[in-house]
N, CA and C atoms as an extended XYZ file, in Angstrom:
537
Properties=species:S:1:pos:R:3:atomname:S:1:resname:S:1:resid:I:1 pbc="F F F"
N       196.087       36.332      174.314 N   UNK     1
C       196.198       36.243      175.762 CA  UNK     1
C       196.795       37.551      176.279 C   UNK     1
N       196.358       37.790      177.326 N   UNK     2
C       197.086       39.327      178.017 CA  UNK     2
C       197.144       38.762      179.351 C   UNK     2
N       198.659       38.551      179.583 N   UNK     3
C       199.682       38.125      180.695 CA  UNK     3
C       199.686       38.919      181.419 C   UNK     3
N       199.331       40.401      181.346 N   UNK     4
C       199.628       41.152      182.480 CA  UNK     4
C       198.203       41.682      182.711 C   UNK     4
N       197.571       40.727      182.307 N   UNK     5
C       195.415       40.864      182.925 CA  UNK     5
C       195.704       40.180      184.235 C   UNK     5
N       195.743       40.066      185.235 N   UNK     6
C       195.809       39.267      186.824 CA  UNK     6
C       194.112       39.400      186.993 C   UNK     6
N       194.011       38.244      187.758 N   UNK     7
C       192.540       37.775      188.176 CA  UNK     7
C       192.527       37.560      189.610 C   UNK     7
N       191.530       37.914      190.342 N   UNK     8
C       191.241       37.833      191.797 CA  UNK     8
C       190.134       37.311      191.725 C   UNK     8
N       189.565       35.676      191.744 N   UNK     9
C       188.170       35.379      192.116 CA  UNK     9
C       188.202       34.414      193.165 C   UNK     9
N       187.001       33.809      193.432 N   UNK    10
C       186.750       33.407      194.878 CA  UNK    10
C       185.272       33.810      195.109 C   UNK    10
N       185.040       33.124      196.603 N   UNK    11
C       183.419       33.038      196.553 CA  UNK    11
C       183.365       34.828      197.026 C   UNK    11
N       181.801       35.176      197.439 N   UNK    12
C       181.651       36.390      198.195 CA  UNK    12
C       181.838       36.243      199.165 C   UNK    12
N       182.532       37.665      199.939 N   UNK    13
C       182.724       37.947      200.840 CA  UNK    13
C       184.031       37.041      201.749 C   UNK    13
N       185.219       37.394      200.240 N   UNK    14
C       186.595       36.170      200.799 CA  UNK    14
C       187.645       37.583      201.186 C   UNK    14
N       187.100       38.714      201.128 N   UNK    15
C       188.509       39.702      200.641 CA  UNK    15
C       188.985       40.204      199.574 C   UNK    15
N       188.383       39.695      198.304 N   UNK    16
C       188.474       40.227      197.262 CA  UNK    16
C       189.160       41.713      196.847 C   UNK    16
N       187.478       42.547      196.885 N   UNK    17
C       187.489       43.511      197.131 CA  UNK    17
C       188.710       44.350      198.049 C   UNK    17
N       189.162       44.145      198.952 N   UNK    18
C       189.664       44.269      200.075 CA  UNK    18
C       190.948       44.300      199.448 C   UNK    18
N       191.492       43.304      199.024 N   UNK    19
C       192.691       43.300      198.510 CA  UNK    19
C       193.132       44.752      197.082 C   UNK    19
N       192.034       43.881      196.694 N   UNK    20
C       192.489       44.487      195.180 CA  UNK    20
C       192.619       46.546      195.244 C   UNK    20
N       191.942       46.841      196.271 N   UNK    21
C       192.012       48.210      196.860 CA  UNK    21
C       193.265       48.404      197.333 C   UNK    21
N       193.861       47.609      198.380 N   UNK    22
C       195.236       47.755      198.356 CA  UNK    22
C       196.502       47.879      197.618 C   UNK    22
N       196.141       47.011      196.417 N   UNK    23
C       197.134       46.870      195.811 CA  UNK    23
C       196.996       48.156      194.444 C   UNK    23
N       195.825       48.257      194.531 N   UNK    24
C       195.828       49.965      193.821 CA  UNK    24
C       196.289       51.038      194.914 C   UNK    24
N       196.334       50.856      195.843 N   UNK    25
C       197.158       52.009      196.876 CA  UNK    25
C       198.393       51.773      196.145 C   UNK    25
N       198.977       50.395      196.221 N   UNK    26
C       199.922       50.589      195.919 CA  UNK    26
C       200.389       50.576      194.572 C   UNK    26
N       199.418       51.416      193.845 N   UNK    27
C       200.228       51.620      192.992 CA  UNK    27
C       199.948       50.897      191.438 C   UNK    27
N       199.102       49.585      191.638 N   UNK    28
C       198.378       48.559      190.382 CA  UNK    28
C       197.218       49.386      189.715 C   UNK    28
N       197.491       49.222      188.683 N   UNK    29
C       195.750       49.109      187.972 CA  UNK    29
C       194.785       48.010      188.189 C   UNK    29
N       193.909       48.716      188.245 N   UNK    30
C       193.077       47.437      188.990 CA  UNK    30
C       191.785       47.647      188.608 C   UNK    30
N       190.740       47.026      188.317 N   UNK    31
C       189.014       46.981      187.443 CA  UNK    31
C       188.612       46.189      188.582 C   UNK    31
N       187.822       46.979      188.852 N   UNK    32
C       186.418       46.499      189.990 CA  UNK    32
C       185.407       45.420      189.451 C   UNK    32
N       185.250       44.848      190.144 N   UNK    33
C       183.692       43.813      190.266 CA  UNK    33
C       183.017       44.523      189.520 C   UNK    33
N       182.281       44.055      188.345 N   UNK    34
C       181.272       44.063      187.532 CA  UNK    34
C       179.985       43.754      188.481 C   UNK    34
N       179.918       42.984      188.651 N   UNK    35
C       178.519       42.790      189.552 CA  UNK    35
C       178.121       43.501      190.028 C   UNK    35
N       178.742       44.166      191.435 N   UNK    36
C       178.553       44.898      192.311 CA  UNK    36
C       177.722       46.137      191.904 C   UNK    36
N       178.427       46.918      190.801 N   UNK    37
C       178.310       47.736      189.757 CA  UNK    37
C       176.790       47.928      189.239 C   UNK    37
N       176.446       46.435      188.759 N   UNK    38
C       175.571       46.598      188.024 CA  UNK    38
C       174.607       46.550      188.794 C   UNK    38
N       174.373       45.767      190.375 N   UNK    39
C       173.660       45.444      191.154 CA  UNK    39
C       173.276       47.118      191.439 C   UNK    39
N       174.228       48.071      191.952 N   UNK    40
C       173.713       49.446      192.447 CA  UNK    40
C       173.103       50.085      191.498 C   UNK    40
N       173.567       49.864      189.922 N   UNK    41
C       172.548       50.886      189.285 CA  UNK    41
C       171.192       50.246      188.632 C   UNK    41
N       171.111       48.709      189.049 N   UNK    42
C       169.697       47.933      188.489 CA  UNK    42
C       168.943       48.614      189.937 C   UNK    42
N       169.515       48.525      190.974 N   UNK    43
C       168.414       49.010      192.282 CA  UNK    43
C       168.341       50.598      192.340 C   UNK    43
N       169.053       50.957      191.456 N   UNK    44
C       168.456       52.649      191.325 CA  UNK    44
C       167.488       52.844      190.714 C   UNK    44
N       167.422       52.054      189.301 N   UNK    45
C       166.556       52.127      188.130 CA  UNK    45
C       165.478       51.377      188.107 C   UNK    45
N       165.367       50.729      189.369 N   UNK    46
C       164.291       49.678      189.345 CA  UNK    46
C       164.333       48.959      188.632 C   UNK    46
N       165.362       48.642      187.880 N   UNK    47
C       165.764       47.193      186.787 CA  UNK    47
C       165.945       45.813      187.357 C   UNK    47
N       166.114       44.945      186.709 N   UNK    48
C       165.570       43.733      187.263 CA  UNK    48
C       166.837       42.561      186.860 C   UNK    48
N       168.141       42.851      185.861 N   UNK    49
C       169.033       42.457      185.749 CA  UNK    49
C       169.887       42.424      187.260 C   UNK    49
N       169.318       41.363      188.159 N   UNK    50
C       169.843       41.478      189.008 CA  UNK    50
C       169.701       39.794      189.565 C   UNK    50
N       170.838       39.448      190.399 N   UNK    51
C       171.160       37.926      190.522 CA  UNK    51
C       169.837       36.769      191.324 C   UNK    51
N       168.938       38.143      191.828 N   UNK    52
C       168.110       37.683      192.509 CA  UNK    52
C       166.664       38.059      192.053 C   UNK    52
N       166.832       38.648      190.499 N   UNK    53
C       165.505       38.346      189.472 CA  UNK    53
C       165.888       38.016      188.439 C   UNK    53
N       166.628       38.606      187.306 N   UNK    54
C       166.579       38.254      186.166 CA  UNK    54
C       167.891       37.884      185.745 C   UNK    54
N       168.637       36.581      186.166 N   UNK    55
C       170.109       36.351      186.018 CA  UNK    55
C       170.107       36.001      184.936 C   UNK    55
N       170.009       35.719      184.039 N   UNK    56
C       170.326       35.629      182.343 CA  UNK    56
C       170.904       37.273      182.360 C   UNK    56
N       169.503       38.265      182.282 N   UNK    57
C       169.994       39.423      182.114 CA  UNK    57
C       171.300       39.868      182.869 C   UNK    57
N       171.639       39.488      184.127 N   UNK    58
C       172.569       40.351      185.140 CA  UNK    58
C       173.633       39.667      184.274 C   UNK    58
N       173.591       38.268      183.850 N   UNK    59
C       174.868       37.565      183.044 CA  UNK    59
C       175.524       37.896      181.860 C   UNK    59
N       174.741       38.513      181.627 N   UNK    60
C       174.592       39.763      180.277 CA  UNK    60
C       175.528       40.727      180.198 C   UNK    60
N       174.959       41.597      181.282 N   UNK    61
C       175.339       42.851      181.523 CA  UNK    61
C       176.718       42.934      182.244 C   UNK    61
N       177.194       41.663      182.697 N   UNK    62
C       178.492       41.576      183.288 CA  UNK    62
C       179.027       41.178      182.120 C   UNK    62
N       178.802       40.449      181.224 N   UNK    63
C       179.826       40.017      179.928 CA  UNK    63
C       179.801       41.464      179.357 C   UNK    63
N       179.245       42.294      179.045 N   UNK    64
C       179.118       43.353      178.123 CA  UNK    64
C       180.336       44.642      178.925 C   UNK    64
N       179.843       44.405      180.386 N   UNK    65
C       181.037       45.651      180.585 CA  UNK    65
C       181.867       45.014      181.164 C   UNK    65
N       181.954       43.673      181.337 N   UNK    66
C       183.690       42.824      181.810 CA  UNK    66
C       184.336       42.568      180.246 C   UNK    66
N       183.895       42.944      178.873 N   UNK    67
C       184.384       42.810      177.747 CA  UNK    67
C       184.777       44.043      177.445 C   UNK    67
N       184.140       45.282      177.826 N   UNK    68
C       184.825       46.857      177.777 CA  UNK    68
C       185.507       47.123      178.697 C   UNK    68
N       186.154       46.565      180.090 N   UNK    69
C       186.724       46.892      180.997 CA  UNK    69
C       188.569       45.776      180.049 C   UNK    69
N       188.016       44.913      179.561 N   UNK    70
C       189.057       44.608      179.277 CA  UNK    70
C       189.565       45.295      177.981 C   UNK    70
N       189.109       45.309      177.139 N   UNK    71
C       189.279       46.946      176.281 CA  UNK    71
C       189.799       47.982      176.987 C   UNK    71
N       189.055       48.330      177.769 N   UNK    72
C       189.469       49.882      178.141 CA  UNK    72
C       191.213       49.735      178.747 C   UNK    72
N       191.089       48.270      179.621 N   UNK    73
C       192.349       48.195      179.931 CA  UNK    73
C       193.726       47.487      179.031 C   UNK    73
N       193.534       47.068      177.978 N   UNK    74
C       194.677       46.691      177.360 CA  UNK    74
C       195.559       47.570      176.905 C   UNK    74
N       195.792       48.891      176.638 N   UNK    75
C       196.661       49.791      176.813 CA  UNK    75
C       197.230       50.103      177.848 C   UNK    75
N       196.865       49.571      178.951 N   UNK    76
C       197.694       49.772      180.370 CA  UNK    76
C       198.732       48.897      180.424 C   UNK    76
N       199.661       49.827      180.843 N   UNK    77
C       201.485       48.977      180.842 CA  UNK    77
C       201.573       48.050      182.423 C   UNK    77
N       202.284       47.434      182.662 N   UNK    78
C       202.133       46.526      183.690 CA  UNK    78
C       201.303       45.921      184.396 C   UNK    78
N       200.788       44.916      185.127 N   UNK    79
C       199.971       44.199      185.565 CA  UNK    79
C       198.770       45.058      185.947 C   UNK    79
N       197.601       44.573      185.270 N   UNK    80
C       196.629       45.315      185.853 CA  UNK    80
C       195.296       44.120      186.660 C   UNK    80
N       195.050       44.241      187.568 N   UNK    81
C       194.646       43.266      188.682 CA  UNK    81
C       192.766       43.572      188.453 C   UNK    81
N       192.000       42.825      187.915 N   UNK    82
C       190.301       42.354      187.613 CA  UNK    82
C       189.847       41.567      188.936 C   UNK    82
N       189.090       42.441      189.850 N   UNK    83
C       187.781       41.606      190.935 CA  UNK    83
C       187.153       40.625      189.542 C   UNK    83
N       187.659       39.449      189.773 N   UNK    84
C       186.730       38.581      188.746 CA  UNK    84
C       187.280       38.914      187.493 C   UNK    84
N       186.728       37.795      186.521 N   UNK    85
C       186.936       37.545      185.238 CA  UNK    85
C       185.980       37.166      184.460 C   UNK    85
N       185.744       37.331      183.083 N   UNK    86
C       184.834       36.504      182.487 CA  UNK    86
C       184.408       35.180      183.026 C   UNK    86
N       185.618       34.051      183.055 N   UNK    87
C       184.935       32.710      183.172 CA  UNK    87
C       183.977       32.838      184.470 C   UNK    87
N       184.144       34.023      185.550 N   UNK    88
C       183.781       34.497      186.534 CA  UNK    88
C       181.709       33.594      186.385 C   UNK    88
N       181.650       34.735      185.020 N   UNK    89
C       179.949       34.801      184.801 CA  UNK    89
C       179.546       33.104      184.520 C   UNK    89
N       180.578       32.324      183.693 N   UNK    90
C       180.477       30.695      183.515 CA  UNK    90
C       180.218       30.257      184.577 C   UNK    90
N       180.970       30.233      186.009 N   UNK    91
C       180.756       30.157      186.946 CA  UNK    91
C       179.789       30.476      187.552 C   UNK    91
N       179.204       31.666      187.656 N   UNK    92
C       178.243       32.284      188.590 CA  UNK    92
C       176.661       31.421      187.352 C   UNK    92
N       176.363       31.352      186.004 N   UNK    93
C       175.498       30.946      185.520 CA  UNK    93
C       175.503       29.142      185.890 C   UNK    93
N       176.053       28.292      185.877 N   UNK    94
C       176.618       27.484      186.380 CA  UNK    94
C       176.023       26.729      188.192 C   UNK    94
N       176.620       28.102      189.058 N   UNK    95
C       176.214       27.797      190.206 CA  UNK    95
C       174.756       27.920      190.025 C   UNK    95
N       173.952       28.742      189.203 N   UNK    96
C       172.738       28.881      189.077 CA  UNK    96
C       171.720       27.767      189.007 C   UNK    96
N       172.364       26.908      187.987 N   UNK    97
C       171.826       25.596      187.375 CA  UNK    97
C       171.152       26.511      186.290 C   UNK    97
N       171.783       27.038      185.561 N   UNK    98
C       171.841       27.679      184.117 CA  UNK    98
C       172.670       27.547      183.049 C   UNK    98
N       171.959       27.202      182.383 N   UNK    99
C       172.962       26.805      180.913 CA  UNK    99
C       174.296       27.921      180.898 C   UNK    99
N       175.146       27.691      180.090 N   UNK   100
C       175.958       28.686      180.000 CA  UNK   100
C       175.806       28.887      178.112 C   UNK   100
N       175.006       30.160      177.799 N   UNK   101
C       174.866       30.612      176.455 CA  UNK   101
C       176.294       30.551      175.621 C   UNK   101
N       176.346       29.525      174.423 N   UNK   102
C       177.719       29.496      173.775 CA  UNK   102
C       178.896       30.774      173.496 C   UNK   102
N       177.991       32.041      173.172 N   UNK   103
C       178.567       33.483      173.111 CA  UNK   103
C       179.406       33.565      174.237 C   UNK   103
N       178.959       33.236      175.976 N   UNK   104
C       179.903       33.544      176.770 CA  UNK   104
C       180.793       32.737      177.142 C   UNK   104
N       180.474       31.176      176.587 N   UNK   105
C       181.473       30.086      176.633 CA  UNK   105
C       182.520       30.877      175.832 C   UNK   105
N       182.492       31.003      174.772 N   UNK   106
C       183.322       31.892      173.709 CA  UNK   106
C       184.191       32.549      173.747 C   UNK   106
N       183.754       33.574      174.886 N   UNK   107
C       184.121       35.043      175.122 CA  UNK   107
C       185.044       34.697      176.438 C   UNK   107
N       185.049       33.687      177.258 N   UNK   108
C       185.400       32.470      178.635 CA  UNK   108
C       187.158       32.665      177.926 C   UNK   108
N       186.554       31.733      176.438 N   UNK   109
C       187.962       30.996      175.826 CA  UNK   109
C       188.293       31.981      175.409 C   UNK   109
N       188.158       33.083      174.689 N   UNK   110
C       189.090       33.560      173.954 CA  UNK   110
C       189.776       34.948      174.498 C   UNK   110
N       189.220       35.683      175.523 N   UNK   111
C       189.228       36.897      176.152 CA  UNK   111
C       190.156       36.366      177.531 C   UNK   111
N       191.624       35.859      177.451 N   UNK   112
C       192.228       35.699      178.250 CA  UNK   112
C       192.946       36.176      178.724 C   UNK   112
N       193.208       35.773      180.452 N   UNK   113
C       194.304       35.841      181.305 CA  UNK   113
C       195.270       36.036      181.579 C   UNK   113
N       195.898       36.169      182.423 N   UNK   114
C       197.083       35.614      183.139 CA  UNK   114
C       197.066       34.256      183.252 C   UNK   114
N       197.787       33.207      183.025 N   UNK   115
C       197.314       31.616      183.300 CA  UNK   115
C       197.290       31.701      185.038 C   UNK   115
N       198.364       32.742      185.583 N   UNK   116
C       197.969       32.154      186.950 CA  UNK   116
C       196.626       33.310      187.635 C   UNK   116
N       195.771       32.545      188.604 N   UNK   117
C       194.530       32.976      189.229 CA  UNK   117
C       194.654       33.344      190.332 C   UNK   117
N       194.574       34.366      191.180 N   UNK   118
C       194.408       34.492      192.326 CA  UNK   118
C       193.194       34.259      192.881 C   UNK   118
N       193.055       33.066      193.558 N   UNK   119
C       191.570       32.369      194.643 CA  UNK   119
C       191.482       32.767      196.112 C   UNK   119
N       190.546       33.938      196.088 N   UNK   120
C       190.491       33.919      197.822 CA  UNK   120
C       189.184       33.125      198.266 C   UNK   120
N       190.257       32.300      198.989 N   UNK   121
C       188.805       30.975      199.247 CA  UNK   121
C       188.324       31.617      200.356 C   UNK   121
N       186.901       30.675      200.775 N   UNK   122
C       185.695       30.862      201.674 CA  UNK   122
C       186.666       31.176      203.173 C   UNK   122
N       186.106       31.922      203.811 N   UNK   123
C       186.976       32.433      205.088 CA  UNK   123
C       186.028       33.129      205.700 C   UNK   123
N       184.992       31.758      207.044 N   UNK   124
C       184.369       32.245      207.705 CA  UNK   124
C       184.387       33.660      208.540 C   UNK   124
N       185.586       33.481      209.027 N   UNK   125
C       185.837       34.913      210.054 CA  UNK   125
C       185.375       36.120      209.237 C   UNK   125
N       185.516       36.677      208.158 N   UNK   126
C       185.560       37.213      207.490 CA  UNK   126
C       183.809       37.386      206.600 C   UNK   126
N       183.688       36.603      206.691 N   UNK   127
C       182.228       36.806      205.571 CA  UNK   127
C       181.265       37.619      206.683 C   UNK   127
N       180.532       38.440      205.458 N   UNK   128
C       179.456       39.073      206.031 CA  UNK   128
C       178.662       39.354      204.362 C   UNK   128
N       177.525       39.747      205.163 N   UNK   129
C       176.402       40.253      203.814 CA  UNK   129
C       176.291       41.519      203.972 C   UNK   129
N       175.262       42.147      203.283 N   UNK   130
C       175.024       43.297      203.392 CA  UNK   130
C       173.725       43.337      201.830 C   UNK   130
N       174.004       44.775      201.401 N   UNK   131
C       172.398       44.519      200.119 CA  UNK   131
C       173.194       44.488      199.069 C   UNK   131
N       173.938       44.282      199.001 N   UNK   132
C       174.405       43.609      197.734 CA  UNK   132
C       175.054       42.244      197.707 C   UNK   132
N       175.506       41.598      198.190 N   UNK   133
C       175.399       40.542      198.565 CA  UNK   133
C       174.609       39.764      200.177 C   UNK   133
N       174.000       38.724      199.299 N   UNK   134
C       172.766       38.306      199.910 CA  UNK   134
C       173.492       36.699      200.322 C   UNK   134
N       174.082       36.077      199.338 N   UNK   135
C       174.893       34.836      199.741 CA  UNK   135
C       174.592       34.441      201.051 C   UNK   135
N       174.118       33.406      201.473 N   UNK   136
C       174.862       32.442      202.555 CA  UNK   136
C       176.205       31.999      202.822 C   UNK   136
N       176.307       31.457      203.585 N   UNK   137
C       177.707       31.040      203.834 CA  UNK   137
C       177.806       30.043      202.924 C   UNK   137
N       176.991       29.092      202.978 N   UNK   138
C       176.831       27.730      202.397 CA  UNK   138
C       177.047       28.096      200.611 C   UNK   138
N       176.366       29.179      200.256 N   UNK   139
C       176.468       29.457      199.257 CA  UNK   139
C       177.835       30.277      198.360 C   UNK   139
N       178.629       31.018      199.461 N   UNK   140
C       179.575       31.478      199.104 CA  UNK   140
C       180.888       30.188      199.450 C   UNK   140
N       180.665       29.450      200.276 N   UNK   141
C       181.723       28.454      200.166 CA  UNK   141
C       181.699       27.430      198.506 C   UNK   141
N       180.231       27.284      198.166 N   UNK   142
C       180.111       26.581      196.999 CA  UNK   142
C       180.295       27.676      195.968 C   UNK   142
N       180.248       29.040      195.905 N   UNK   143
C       180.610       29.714      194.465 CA  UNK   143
C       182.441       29.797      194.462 C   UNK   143
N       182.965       29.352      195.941 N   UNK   144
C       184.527       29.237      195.779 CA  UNK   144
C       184.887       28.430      194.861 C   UNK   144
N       184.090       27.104      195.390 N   UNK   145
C       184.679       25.805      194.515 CA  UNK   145
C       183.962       25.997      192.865 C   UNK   145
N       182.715       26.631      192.772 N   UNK   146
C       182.374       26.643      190.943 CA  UNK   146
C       183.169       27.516      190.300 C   UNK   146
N       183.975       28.136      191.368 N   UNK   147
C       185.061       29.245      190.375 CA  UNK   147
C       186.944       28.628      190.251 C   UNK   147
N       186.844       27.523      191.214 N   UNK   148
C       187.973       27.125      190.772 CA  UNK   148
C       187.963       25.763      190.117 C   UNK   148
N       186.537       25.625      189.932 N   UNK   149
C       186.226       23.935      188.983 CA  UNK   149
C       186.457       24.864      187.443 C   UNK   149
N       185.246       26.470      187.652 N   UNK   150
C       185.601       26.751      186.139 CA  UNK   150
C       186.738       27.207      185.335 C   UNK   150
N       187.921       27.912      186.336 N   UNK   151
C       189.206       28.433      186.061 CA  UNK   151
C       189.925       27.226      185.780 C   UNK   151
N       189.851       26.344      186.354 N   UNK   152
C       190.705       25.128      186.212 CA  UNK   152
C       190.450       24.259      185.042 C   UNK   152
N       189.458       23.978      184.009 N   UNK   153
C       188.566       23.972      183.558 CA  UNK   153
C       189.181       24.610      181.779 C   UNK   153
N       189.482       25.880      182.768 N   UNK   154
C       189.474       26.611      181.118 CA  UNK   154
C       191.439       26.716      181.166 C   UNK   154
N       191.712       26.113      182.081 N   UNK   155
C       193.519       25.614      181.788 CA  UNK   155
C       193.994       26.775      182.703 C   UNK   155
N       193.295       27.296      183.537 N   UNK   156
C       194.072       28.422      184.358 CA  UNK   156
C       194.500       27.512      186.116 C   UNK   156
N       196.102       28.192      185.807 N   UNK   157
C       196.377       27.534      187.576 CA  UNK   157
C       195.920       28.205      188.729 C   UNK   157
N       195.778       27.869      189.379 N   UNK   158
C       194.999       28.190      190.585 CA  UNK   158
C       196.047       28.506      191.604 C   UNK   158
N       196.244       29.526      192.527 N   UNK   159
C       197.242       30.005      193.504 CA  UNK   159
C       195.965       30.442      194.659 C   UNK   159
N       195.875       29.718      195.437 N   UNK   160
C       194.802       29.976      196.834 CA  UNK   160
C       195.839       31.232      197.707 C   UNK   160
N       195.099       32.183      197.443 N   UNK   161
C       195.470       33.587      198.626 CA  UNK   161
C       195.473       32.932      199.378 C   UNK   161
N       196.541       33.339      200.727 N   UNK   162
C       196.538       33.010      202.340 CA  UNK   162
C       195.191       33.355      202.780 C   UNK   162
N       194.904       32.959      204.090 N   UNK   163
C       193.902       33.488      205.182 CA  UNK   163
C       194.687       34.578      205.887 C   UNK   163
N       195.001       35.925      205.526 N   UNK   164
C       195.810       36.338      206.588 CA  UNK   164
C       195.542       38.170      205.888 C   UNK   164
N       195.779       38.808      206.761 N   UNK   165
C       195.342       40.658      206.924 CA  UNK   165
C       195.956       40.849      204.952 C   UNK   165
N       195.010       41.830      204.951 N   UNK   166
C       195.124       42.313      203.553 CA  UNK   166
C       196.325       42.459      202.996 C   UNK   166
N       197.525       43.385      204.034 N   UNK   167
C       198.736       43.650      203.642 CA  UNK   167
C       199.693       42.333      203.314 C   UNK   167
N       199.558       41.247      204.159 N   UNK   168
C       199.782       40.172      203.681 CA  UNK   168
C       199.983       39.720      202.561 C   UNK   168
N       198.459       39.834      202.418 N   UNK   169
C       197.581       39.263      201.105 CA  UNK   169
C       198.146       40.142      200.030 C   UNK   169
N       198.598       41.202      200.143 N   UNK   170
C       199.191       42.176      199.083 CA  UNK   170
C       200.383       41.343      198.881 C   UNK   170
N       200.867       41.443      199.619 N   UNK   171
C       202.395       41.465      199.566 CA  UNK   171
C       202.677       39.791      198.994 C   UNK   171
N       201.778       38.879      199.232 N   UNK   172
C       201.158       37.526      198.860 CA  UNK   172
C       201.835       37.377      197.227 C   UNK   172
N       200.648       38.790      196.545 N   UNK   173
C       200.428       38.661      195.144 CA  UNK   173
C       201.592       39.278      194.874 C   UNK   173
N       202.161       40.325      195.317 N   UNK   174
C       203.580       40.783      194.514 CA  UNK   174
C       204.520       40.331      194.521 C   UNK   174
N       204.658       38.916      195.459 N   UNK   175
C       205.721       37.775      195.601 CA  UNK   175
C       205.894       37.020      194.541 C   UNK   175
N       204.369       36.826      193.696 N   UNK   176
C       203.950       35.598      192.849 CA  UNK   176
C       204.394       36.839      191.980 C   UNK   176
N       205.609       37.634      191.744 N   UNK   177
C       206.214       38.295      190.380 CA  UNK   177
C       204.590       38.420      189.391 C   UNK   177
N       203.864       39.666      189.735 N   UNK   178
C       202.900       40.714      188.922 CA  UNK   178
C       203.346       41.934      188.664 C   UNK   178
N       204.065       41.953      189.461 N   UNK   179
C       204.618       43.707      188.892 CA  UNK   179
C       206.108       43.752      188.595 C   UNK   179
């Protein structure tokens, strides 16, 4: 287990992102969204590992570099803060109505956490799309709840972020003693 891995998940377009930028201002290590990532360089390459053709593959390619991001980061000294987590992809294959392949059940259990989760739930005011995320509302309120059925699930507690301005929301997570 690596206690000082911190997790930020939640549906799209809750603040995520948003936060976890802040709290590298101030100062955290912090690993970006895998997805996002892979989404810009499958639409460069004309590749097709992408959530809206070939999600086995995109489920893939997020276990492969959310398993080297946690590598790369376990030599980092104090809390280092992950957009998402493995059980992340359980979840997202899941909301799919896709099996979840035993390798990433696996990789779910054994490639752990912090027990506590940071959840930024669905927060209309706030959501928007754009080309990388395509989500509905309807759809990002339901990937909130498949990510805190699957965190909860795999024995992780759940701490729901406020609804309230980023700095908040910073100051939120450094209350809950991460750094």
């Amino acid at each position: 287990m690596s206690d000082h891995f911190v997790v930020v998940t939640g549906g799209p377009g809750a603040g995520k992102t948003s936060l976890i930028t802040e709290l590298a201002r101030r100062g955290f290590h912090t690993i970006p969204e895998s997805g996002r990532a892979i989404i810009r360089e499958e639409v460069q390459s004309c590749g097709d590992a992408l959530p809206w053709a070939d999600r086995i593959a995109y489920a893939e390619r997020m276990l492969e570099r959310d398993l080297r991001a946690r590598s790369t980061a376990q030599p980092l000294s104090g809390p280092v803060i992950f957009d998402r987590g493995i059980p992340d992809i359980m979840g997202y294959l899941t909301l799919c109505g896709l099996p979840v392949p035993p390798h990433v059940a696996t990789a779910a259990k054994a490639a752990r956490y912090n027990c506590r989760v940071f959840l930024a739930p669905f927060w209309g005011e706030i959501f928007t799309q754009d080309t990388e995320r395509k989500q509905t509302c309807a759809e990002a309120k339901a990937t909130c709840a498949v990510m805190r059925e699957t965190y909860t699930a795999l024995g992780y507690q759940i701490t729901e972020l406020p609804r309230a301005d980023i700095a908040t929301r910073a100051d939120f997570v450094c209350a809950q003693r991460v750094n």
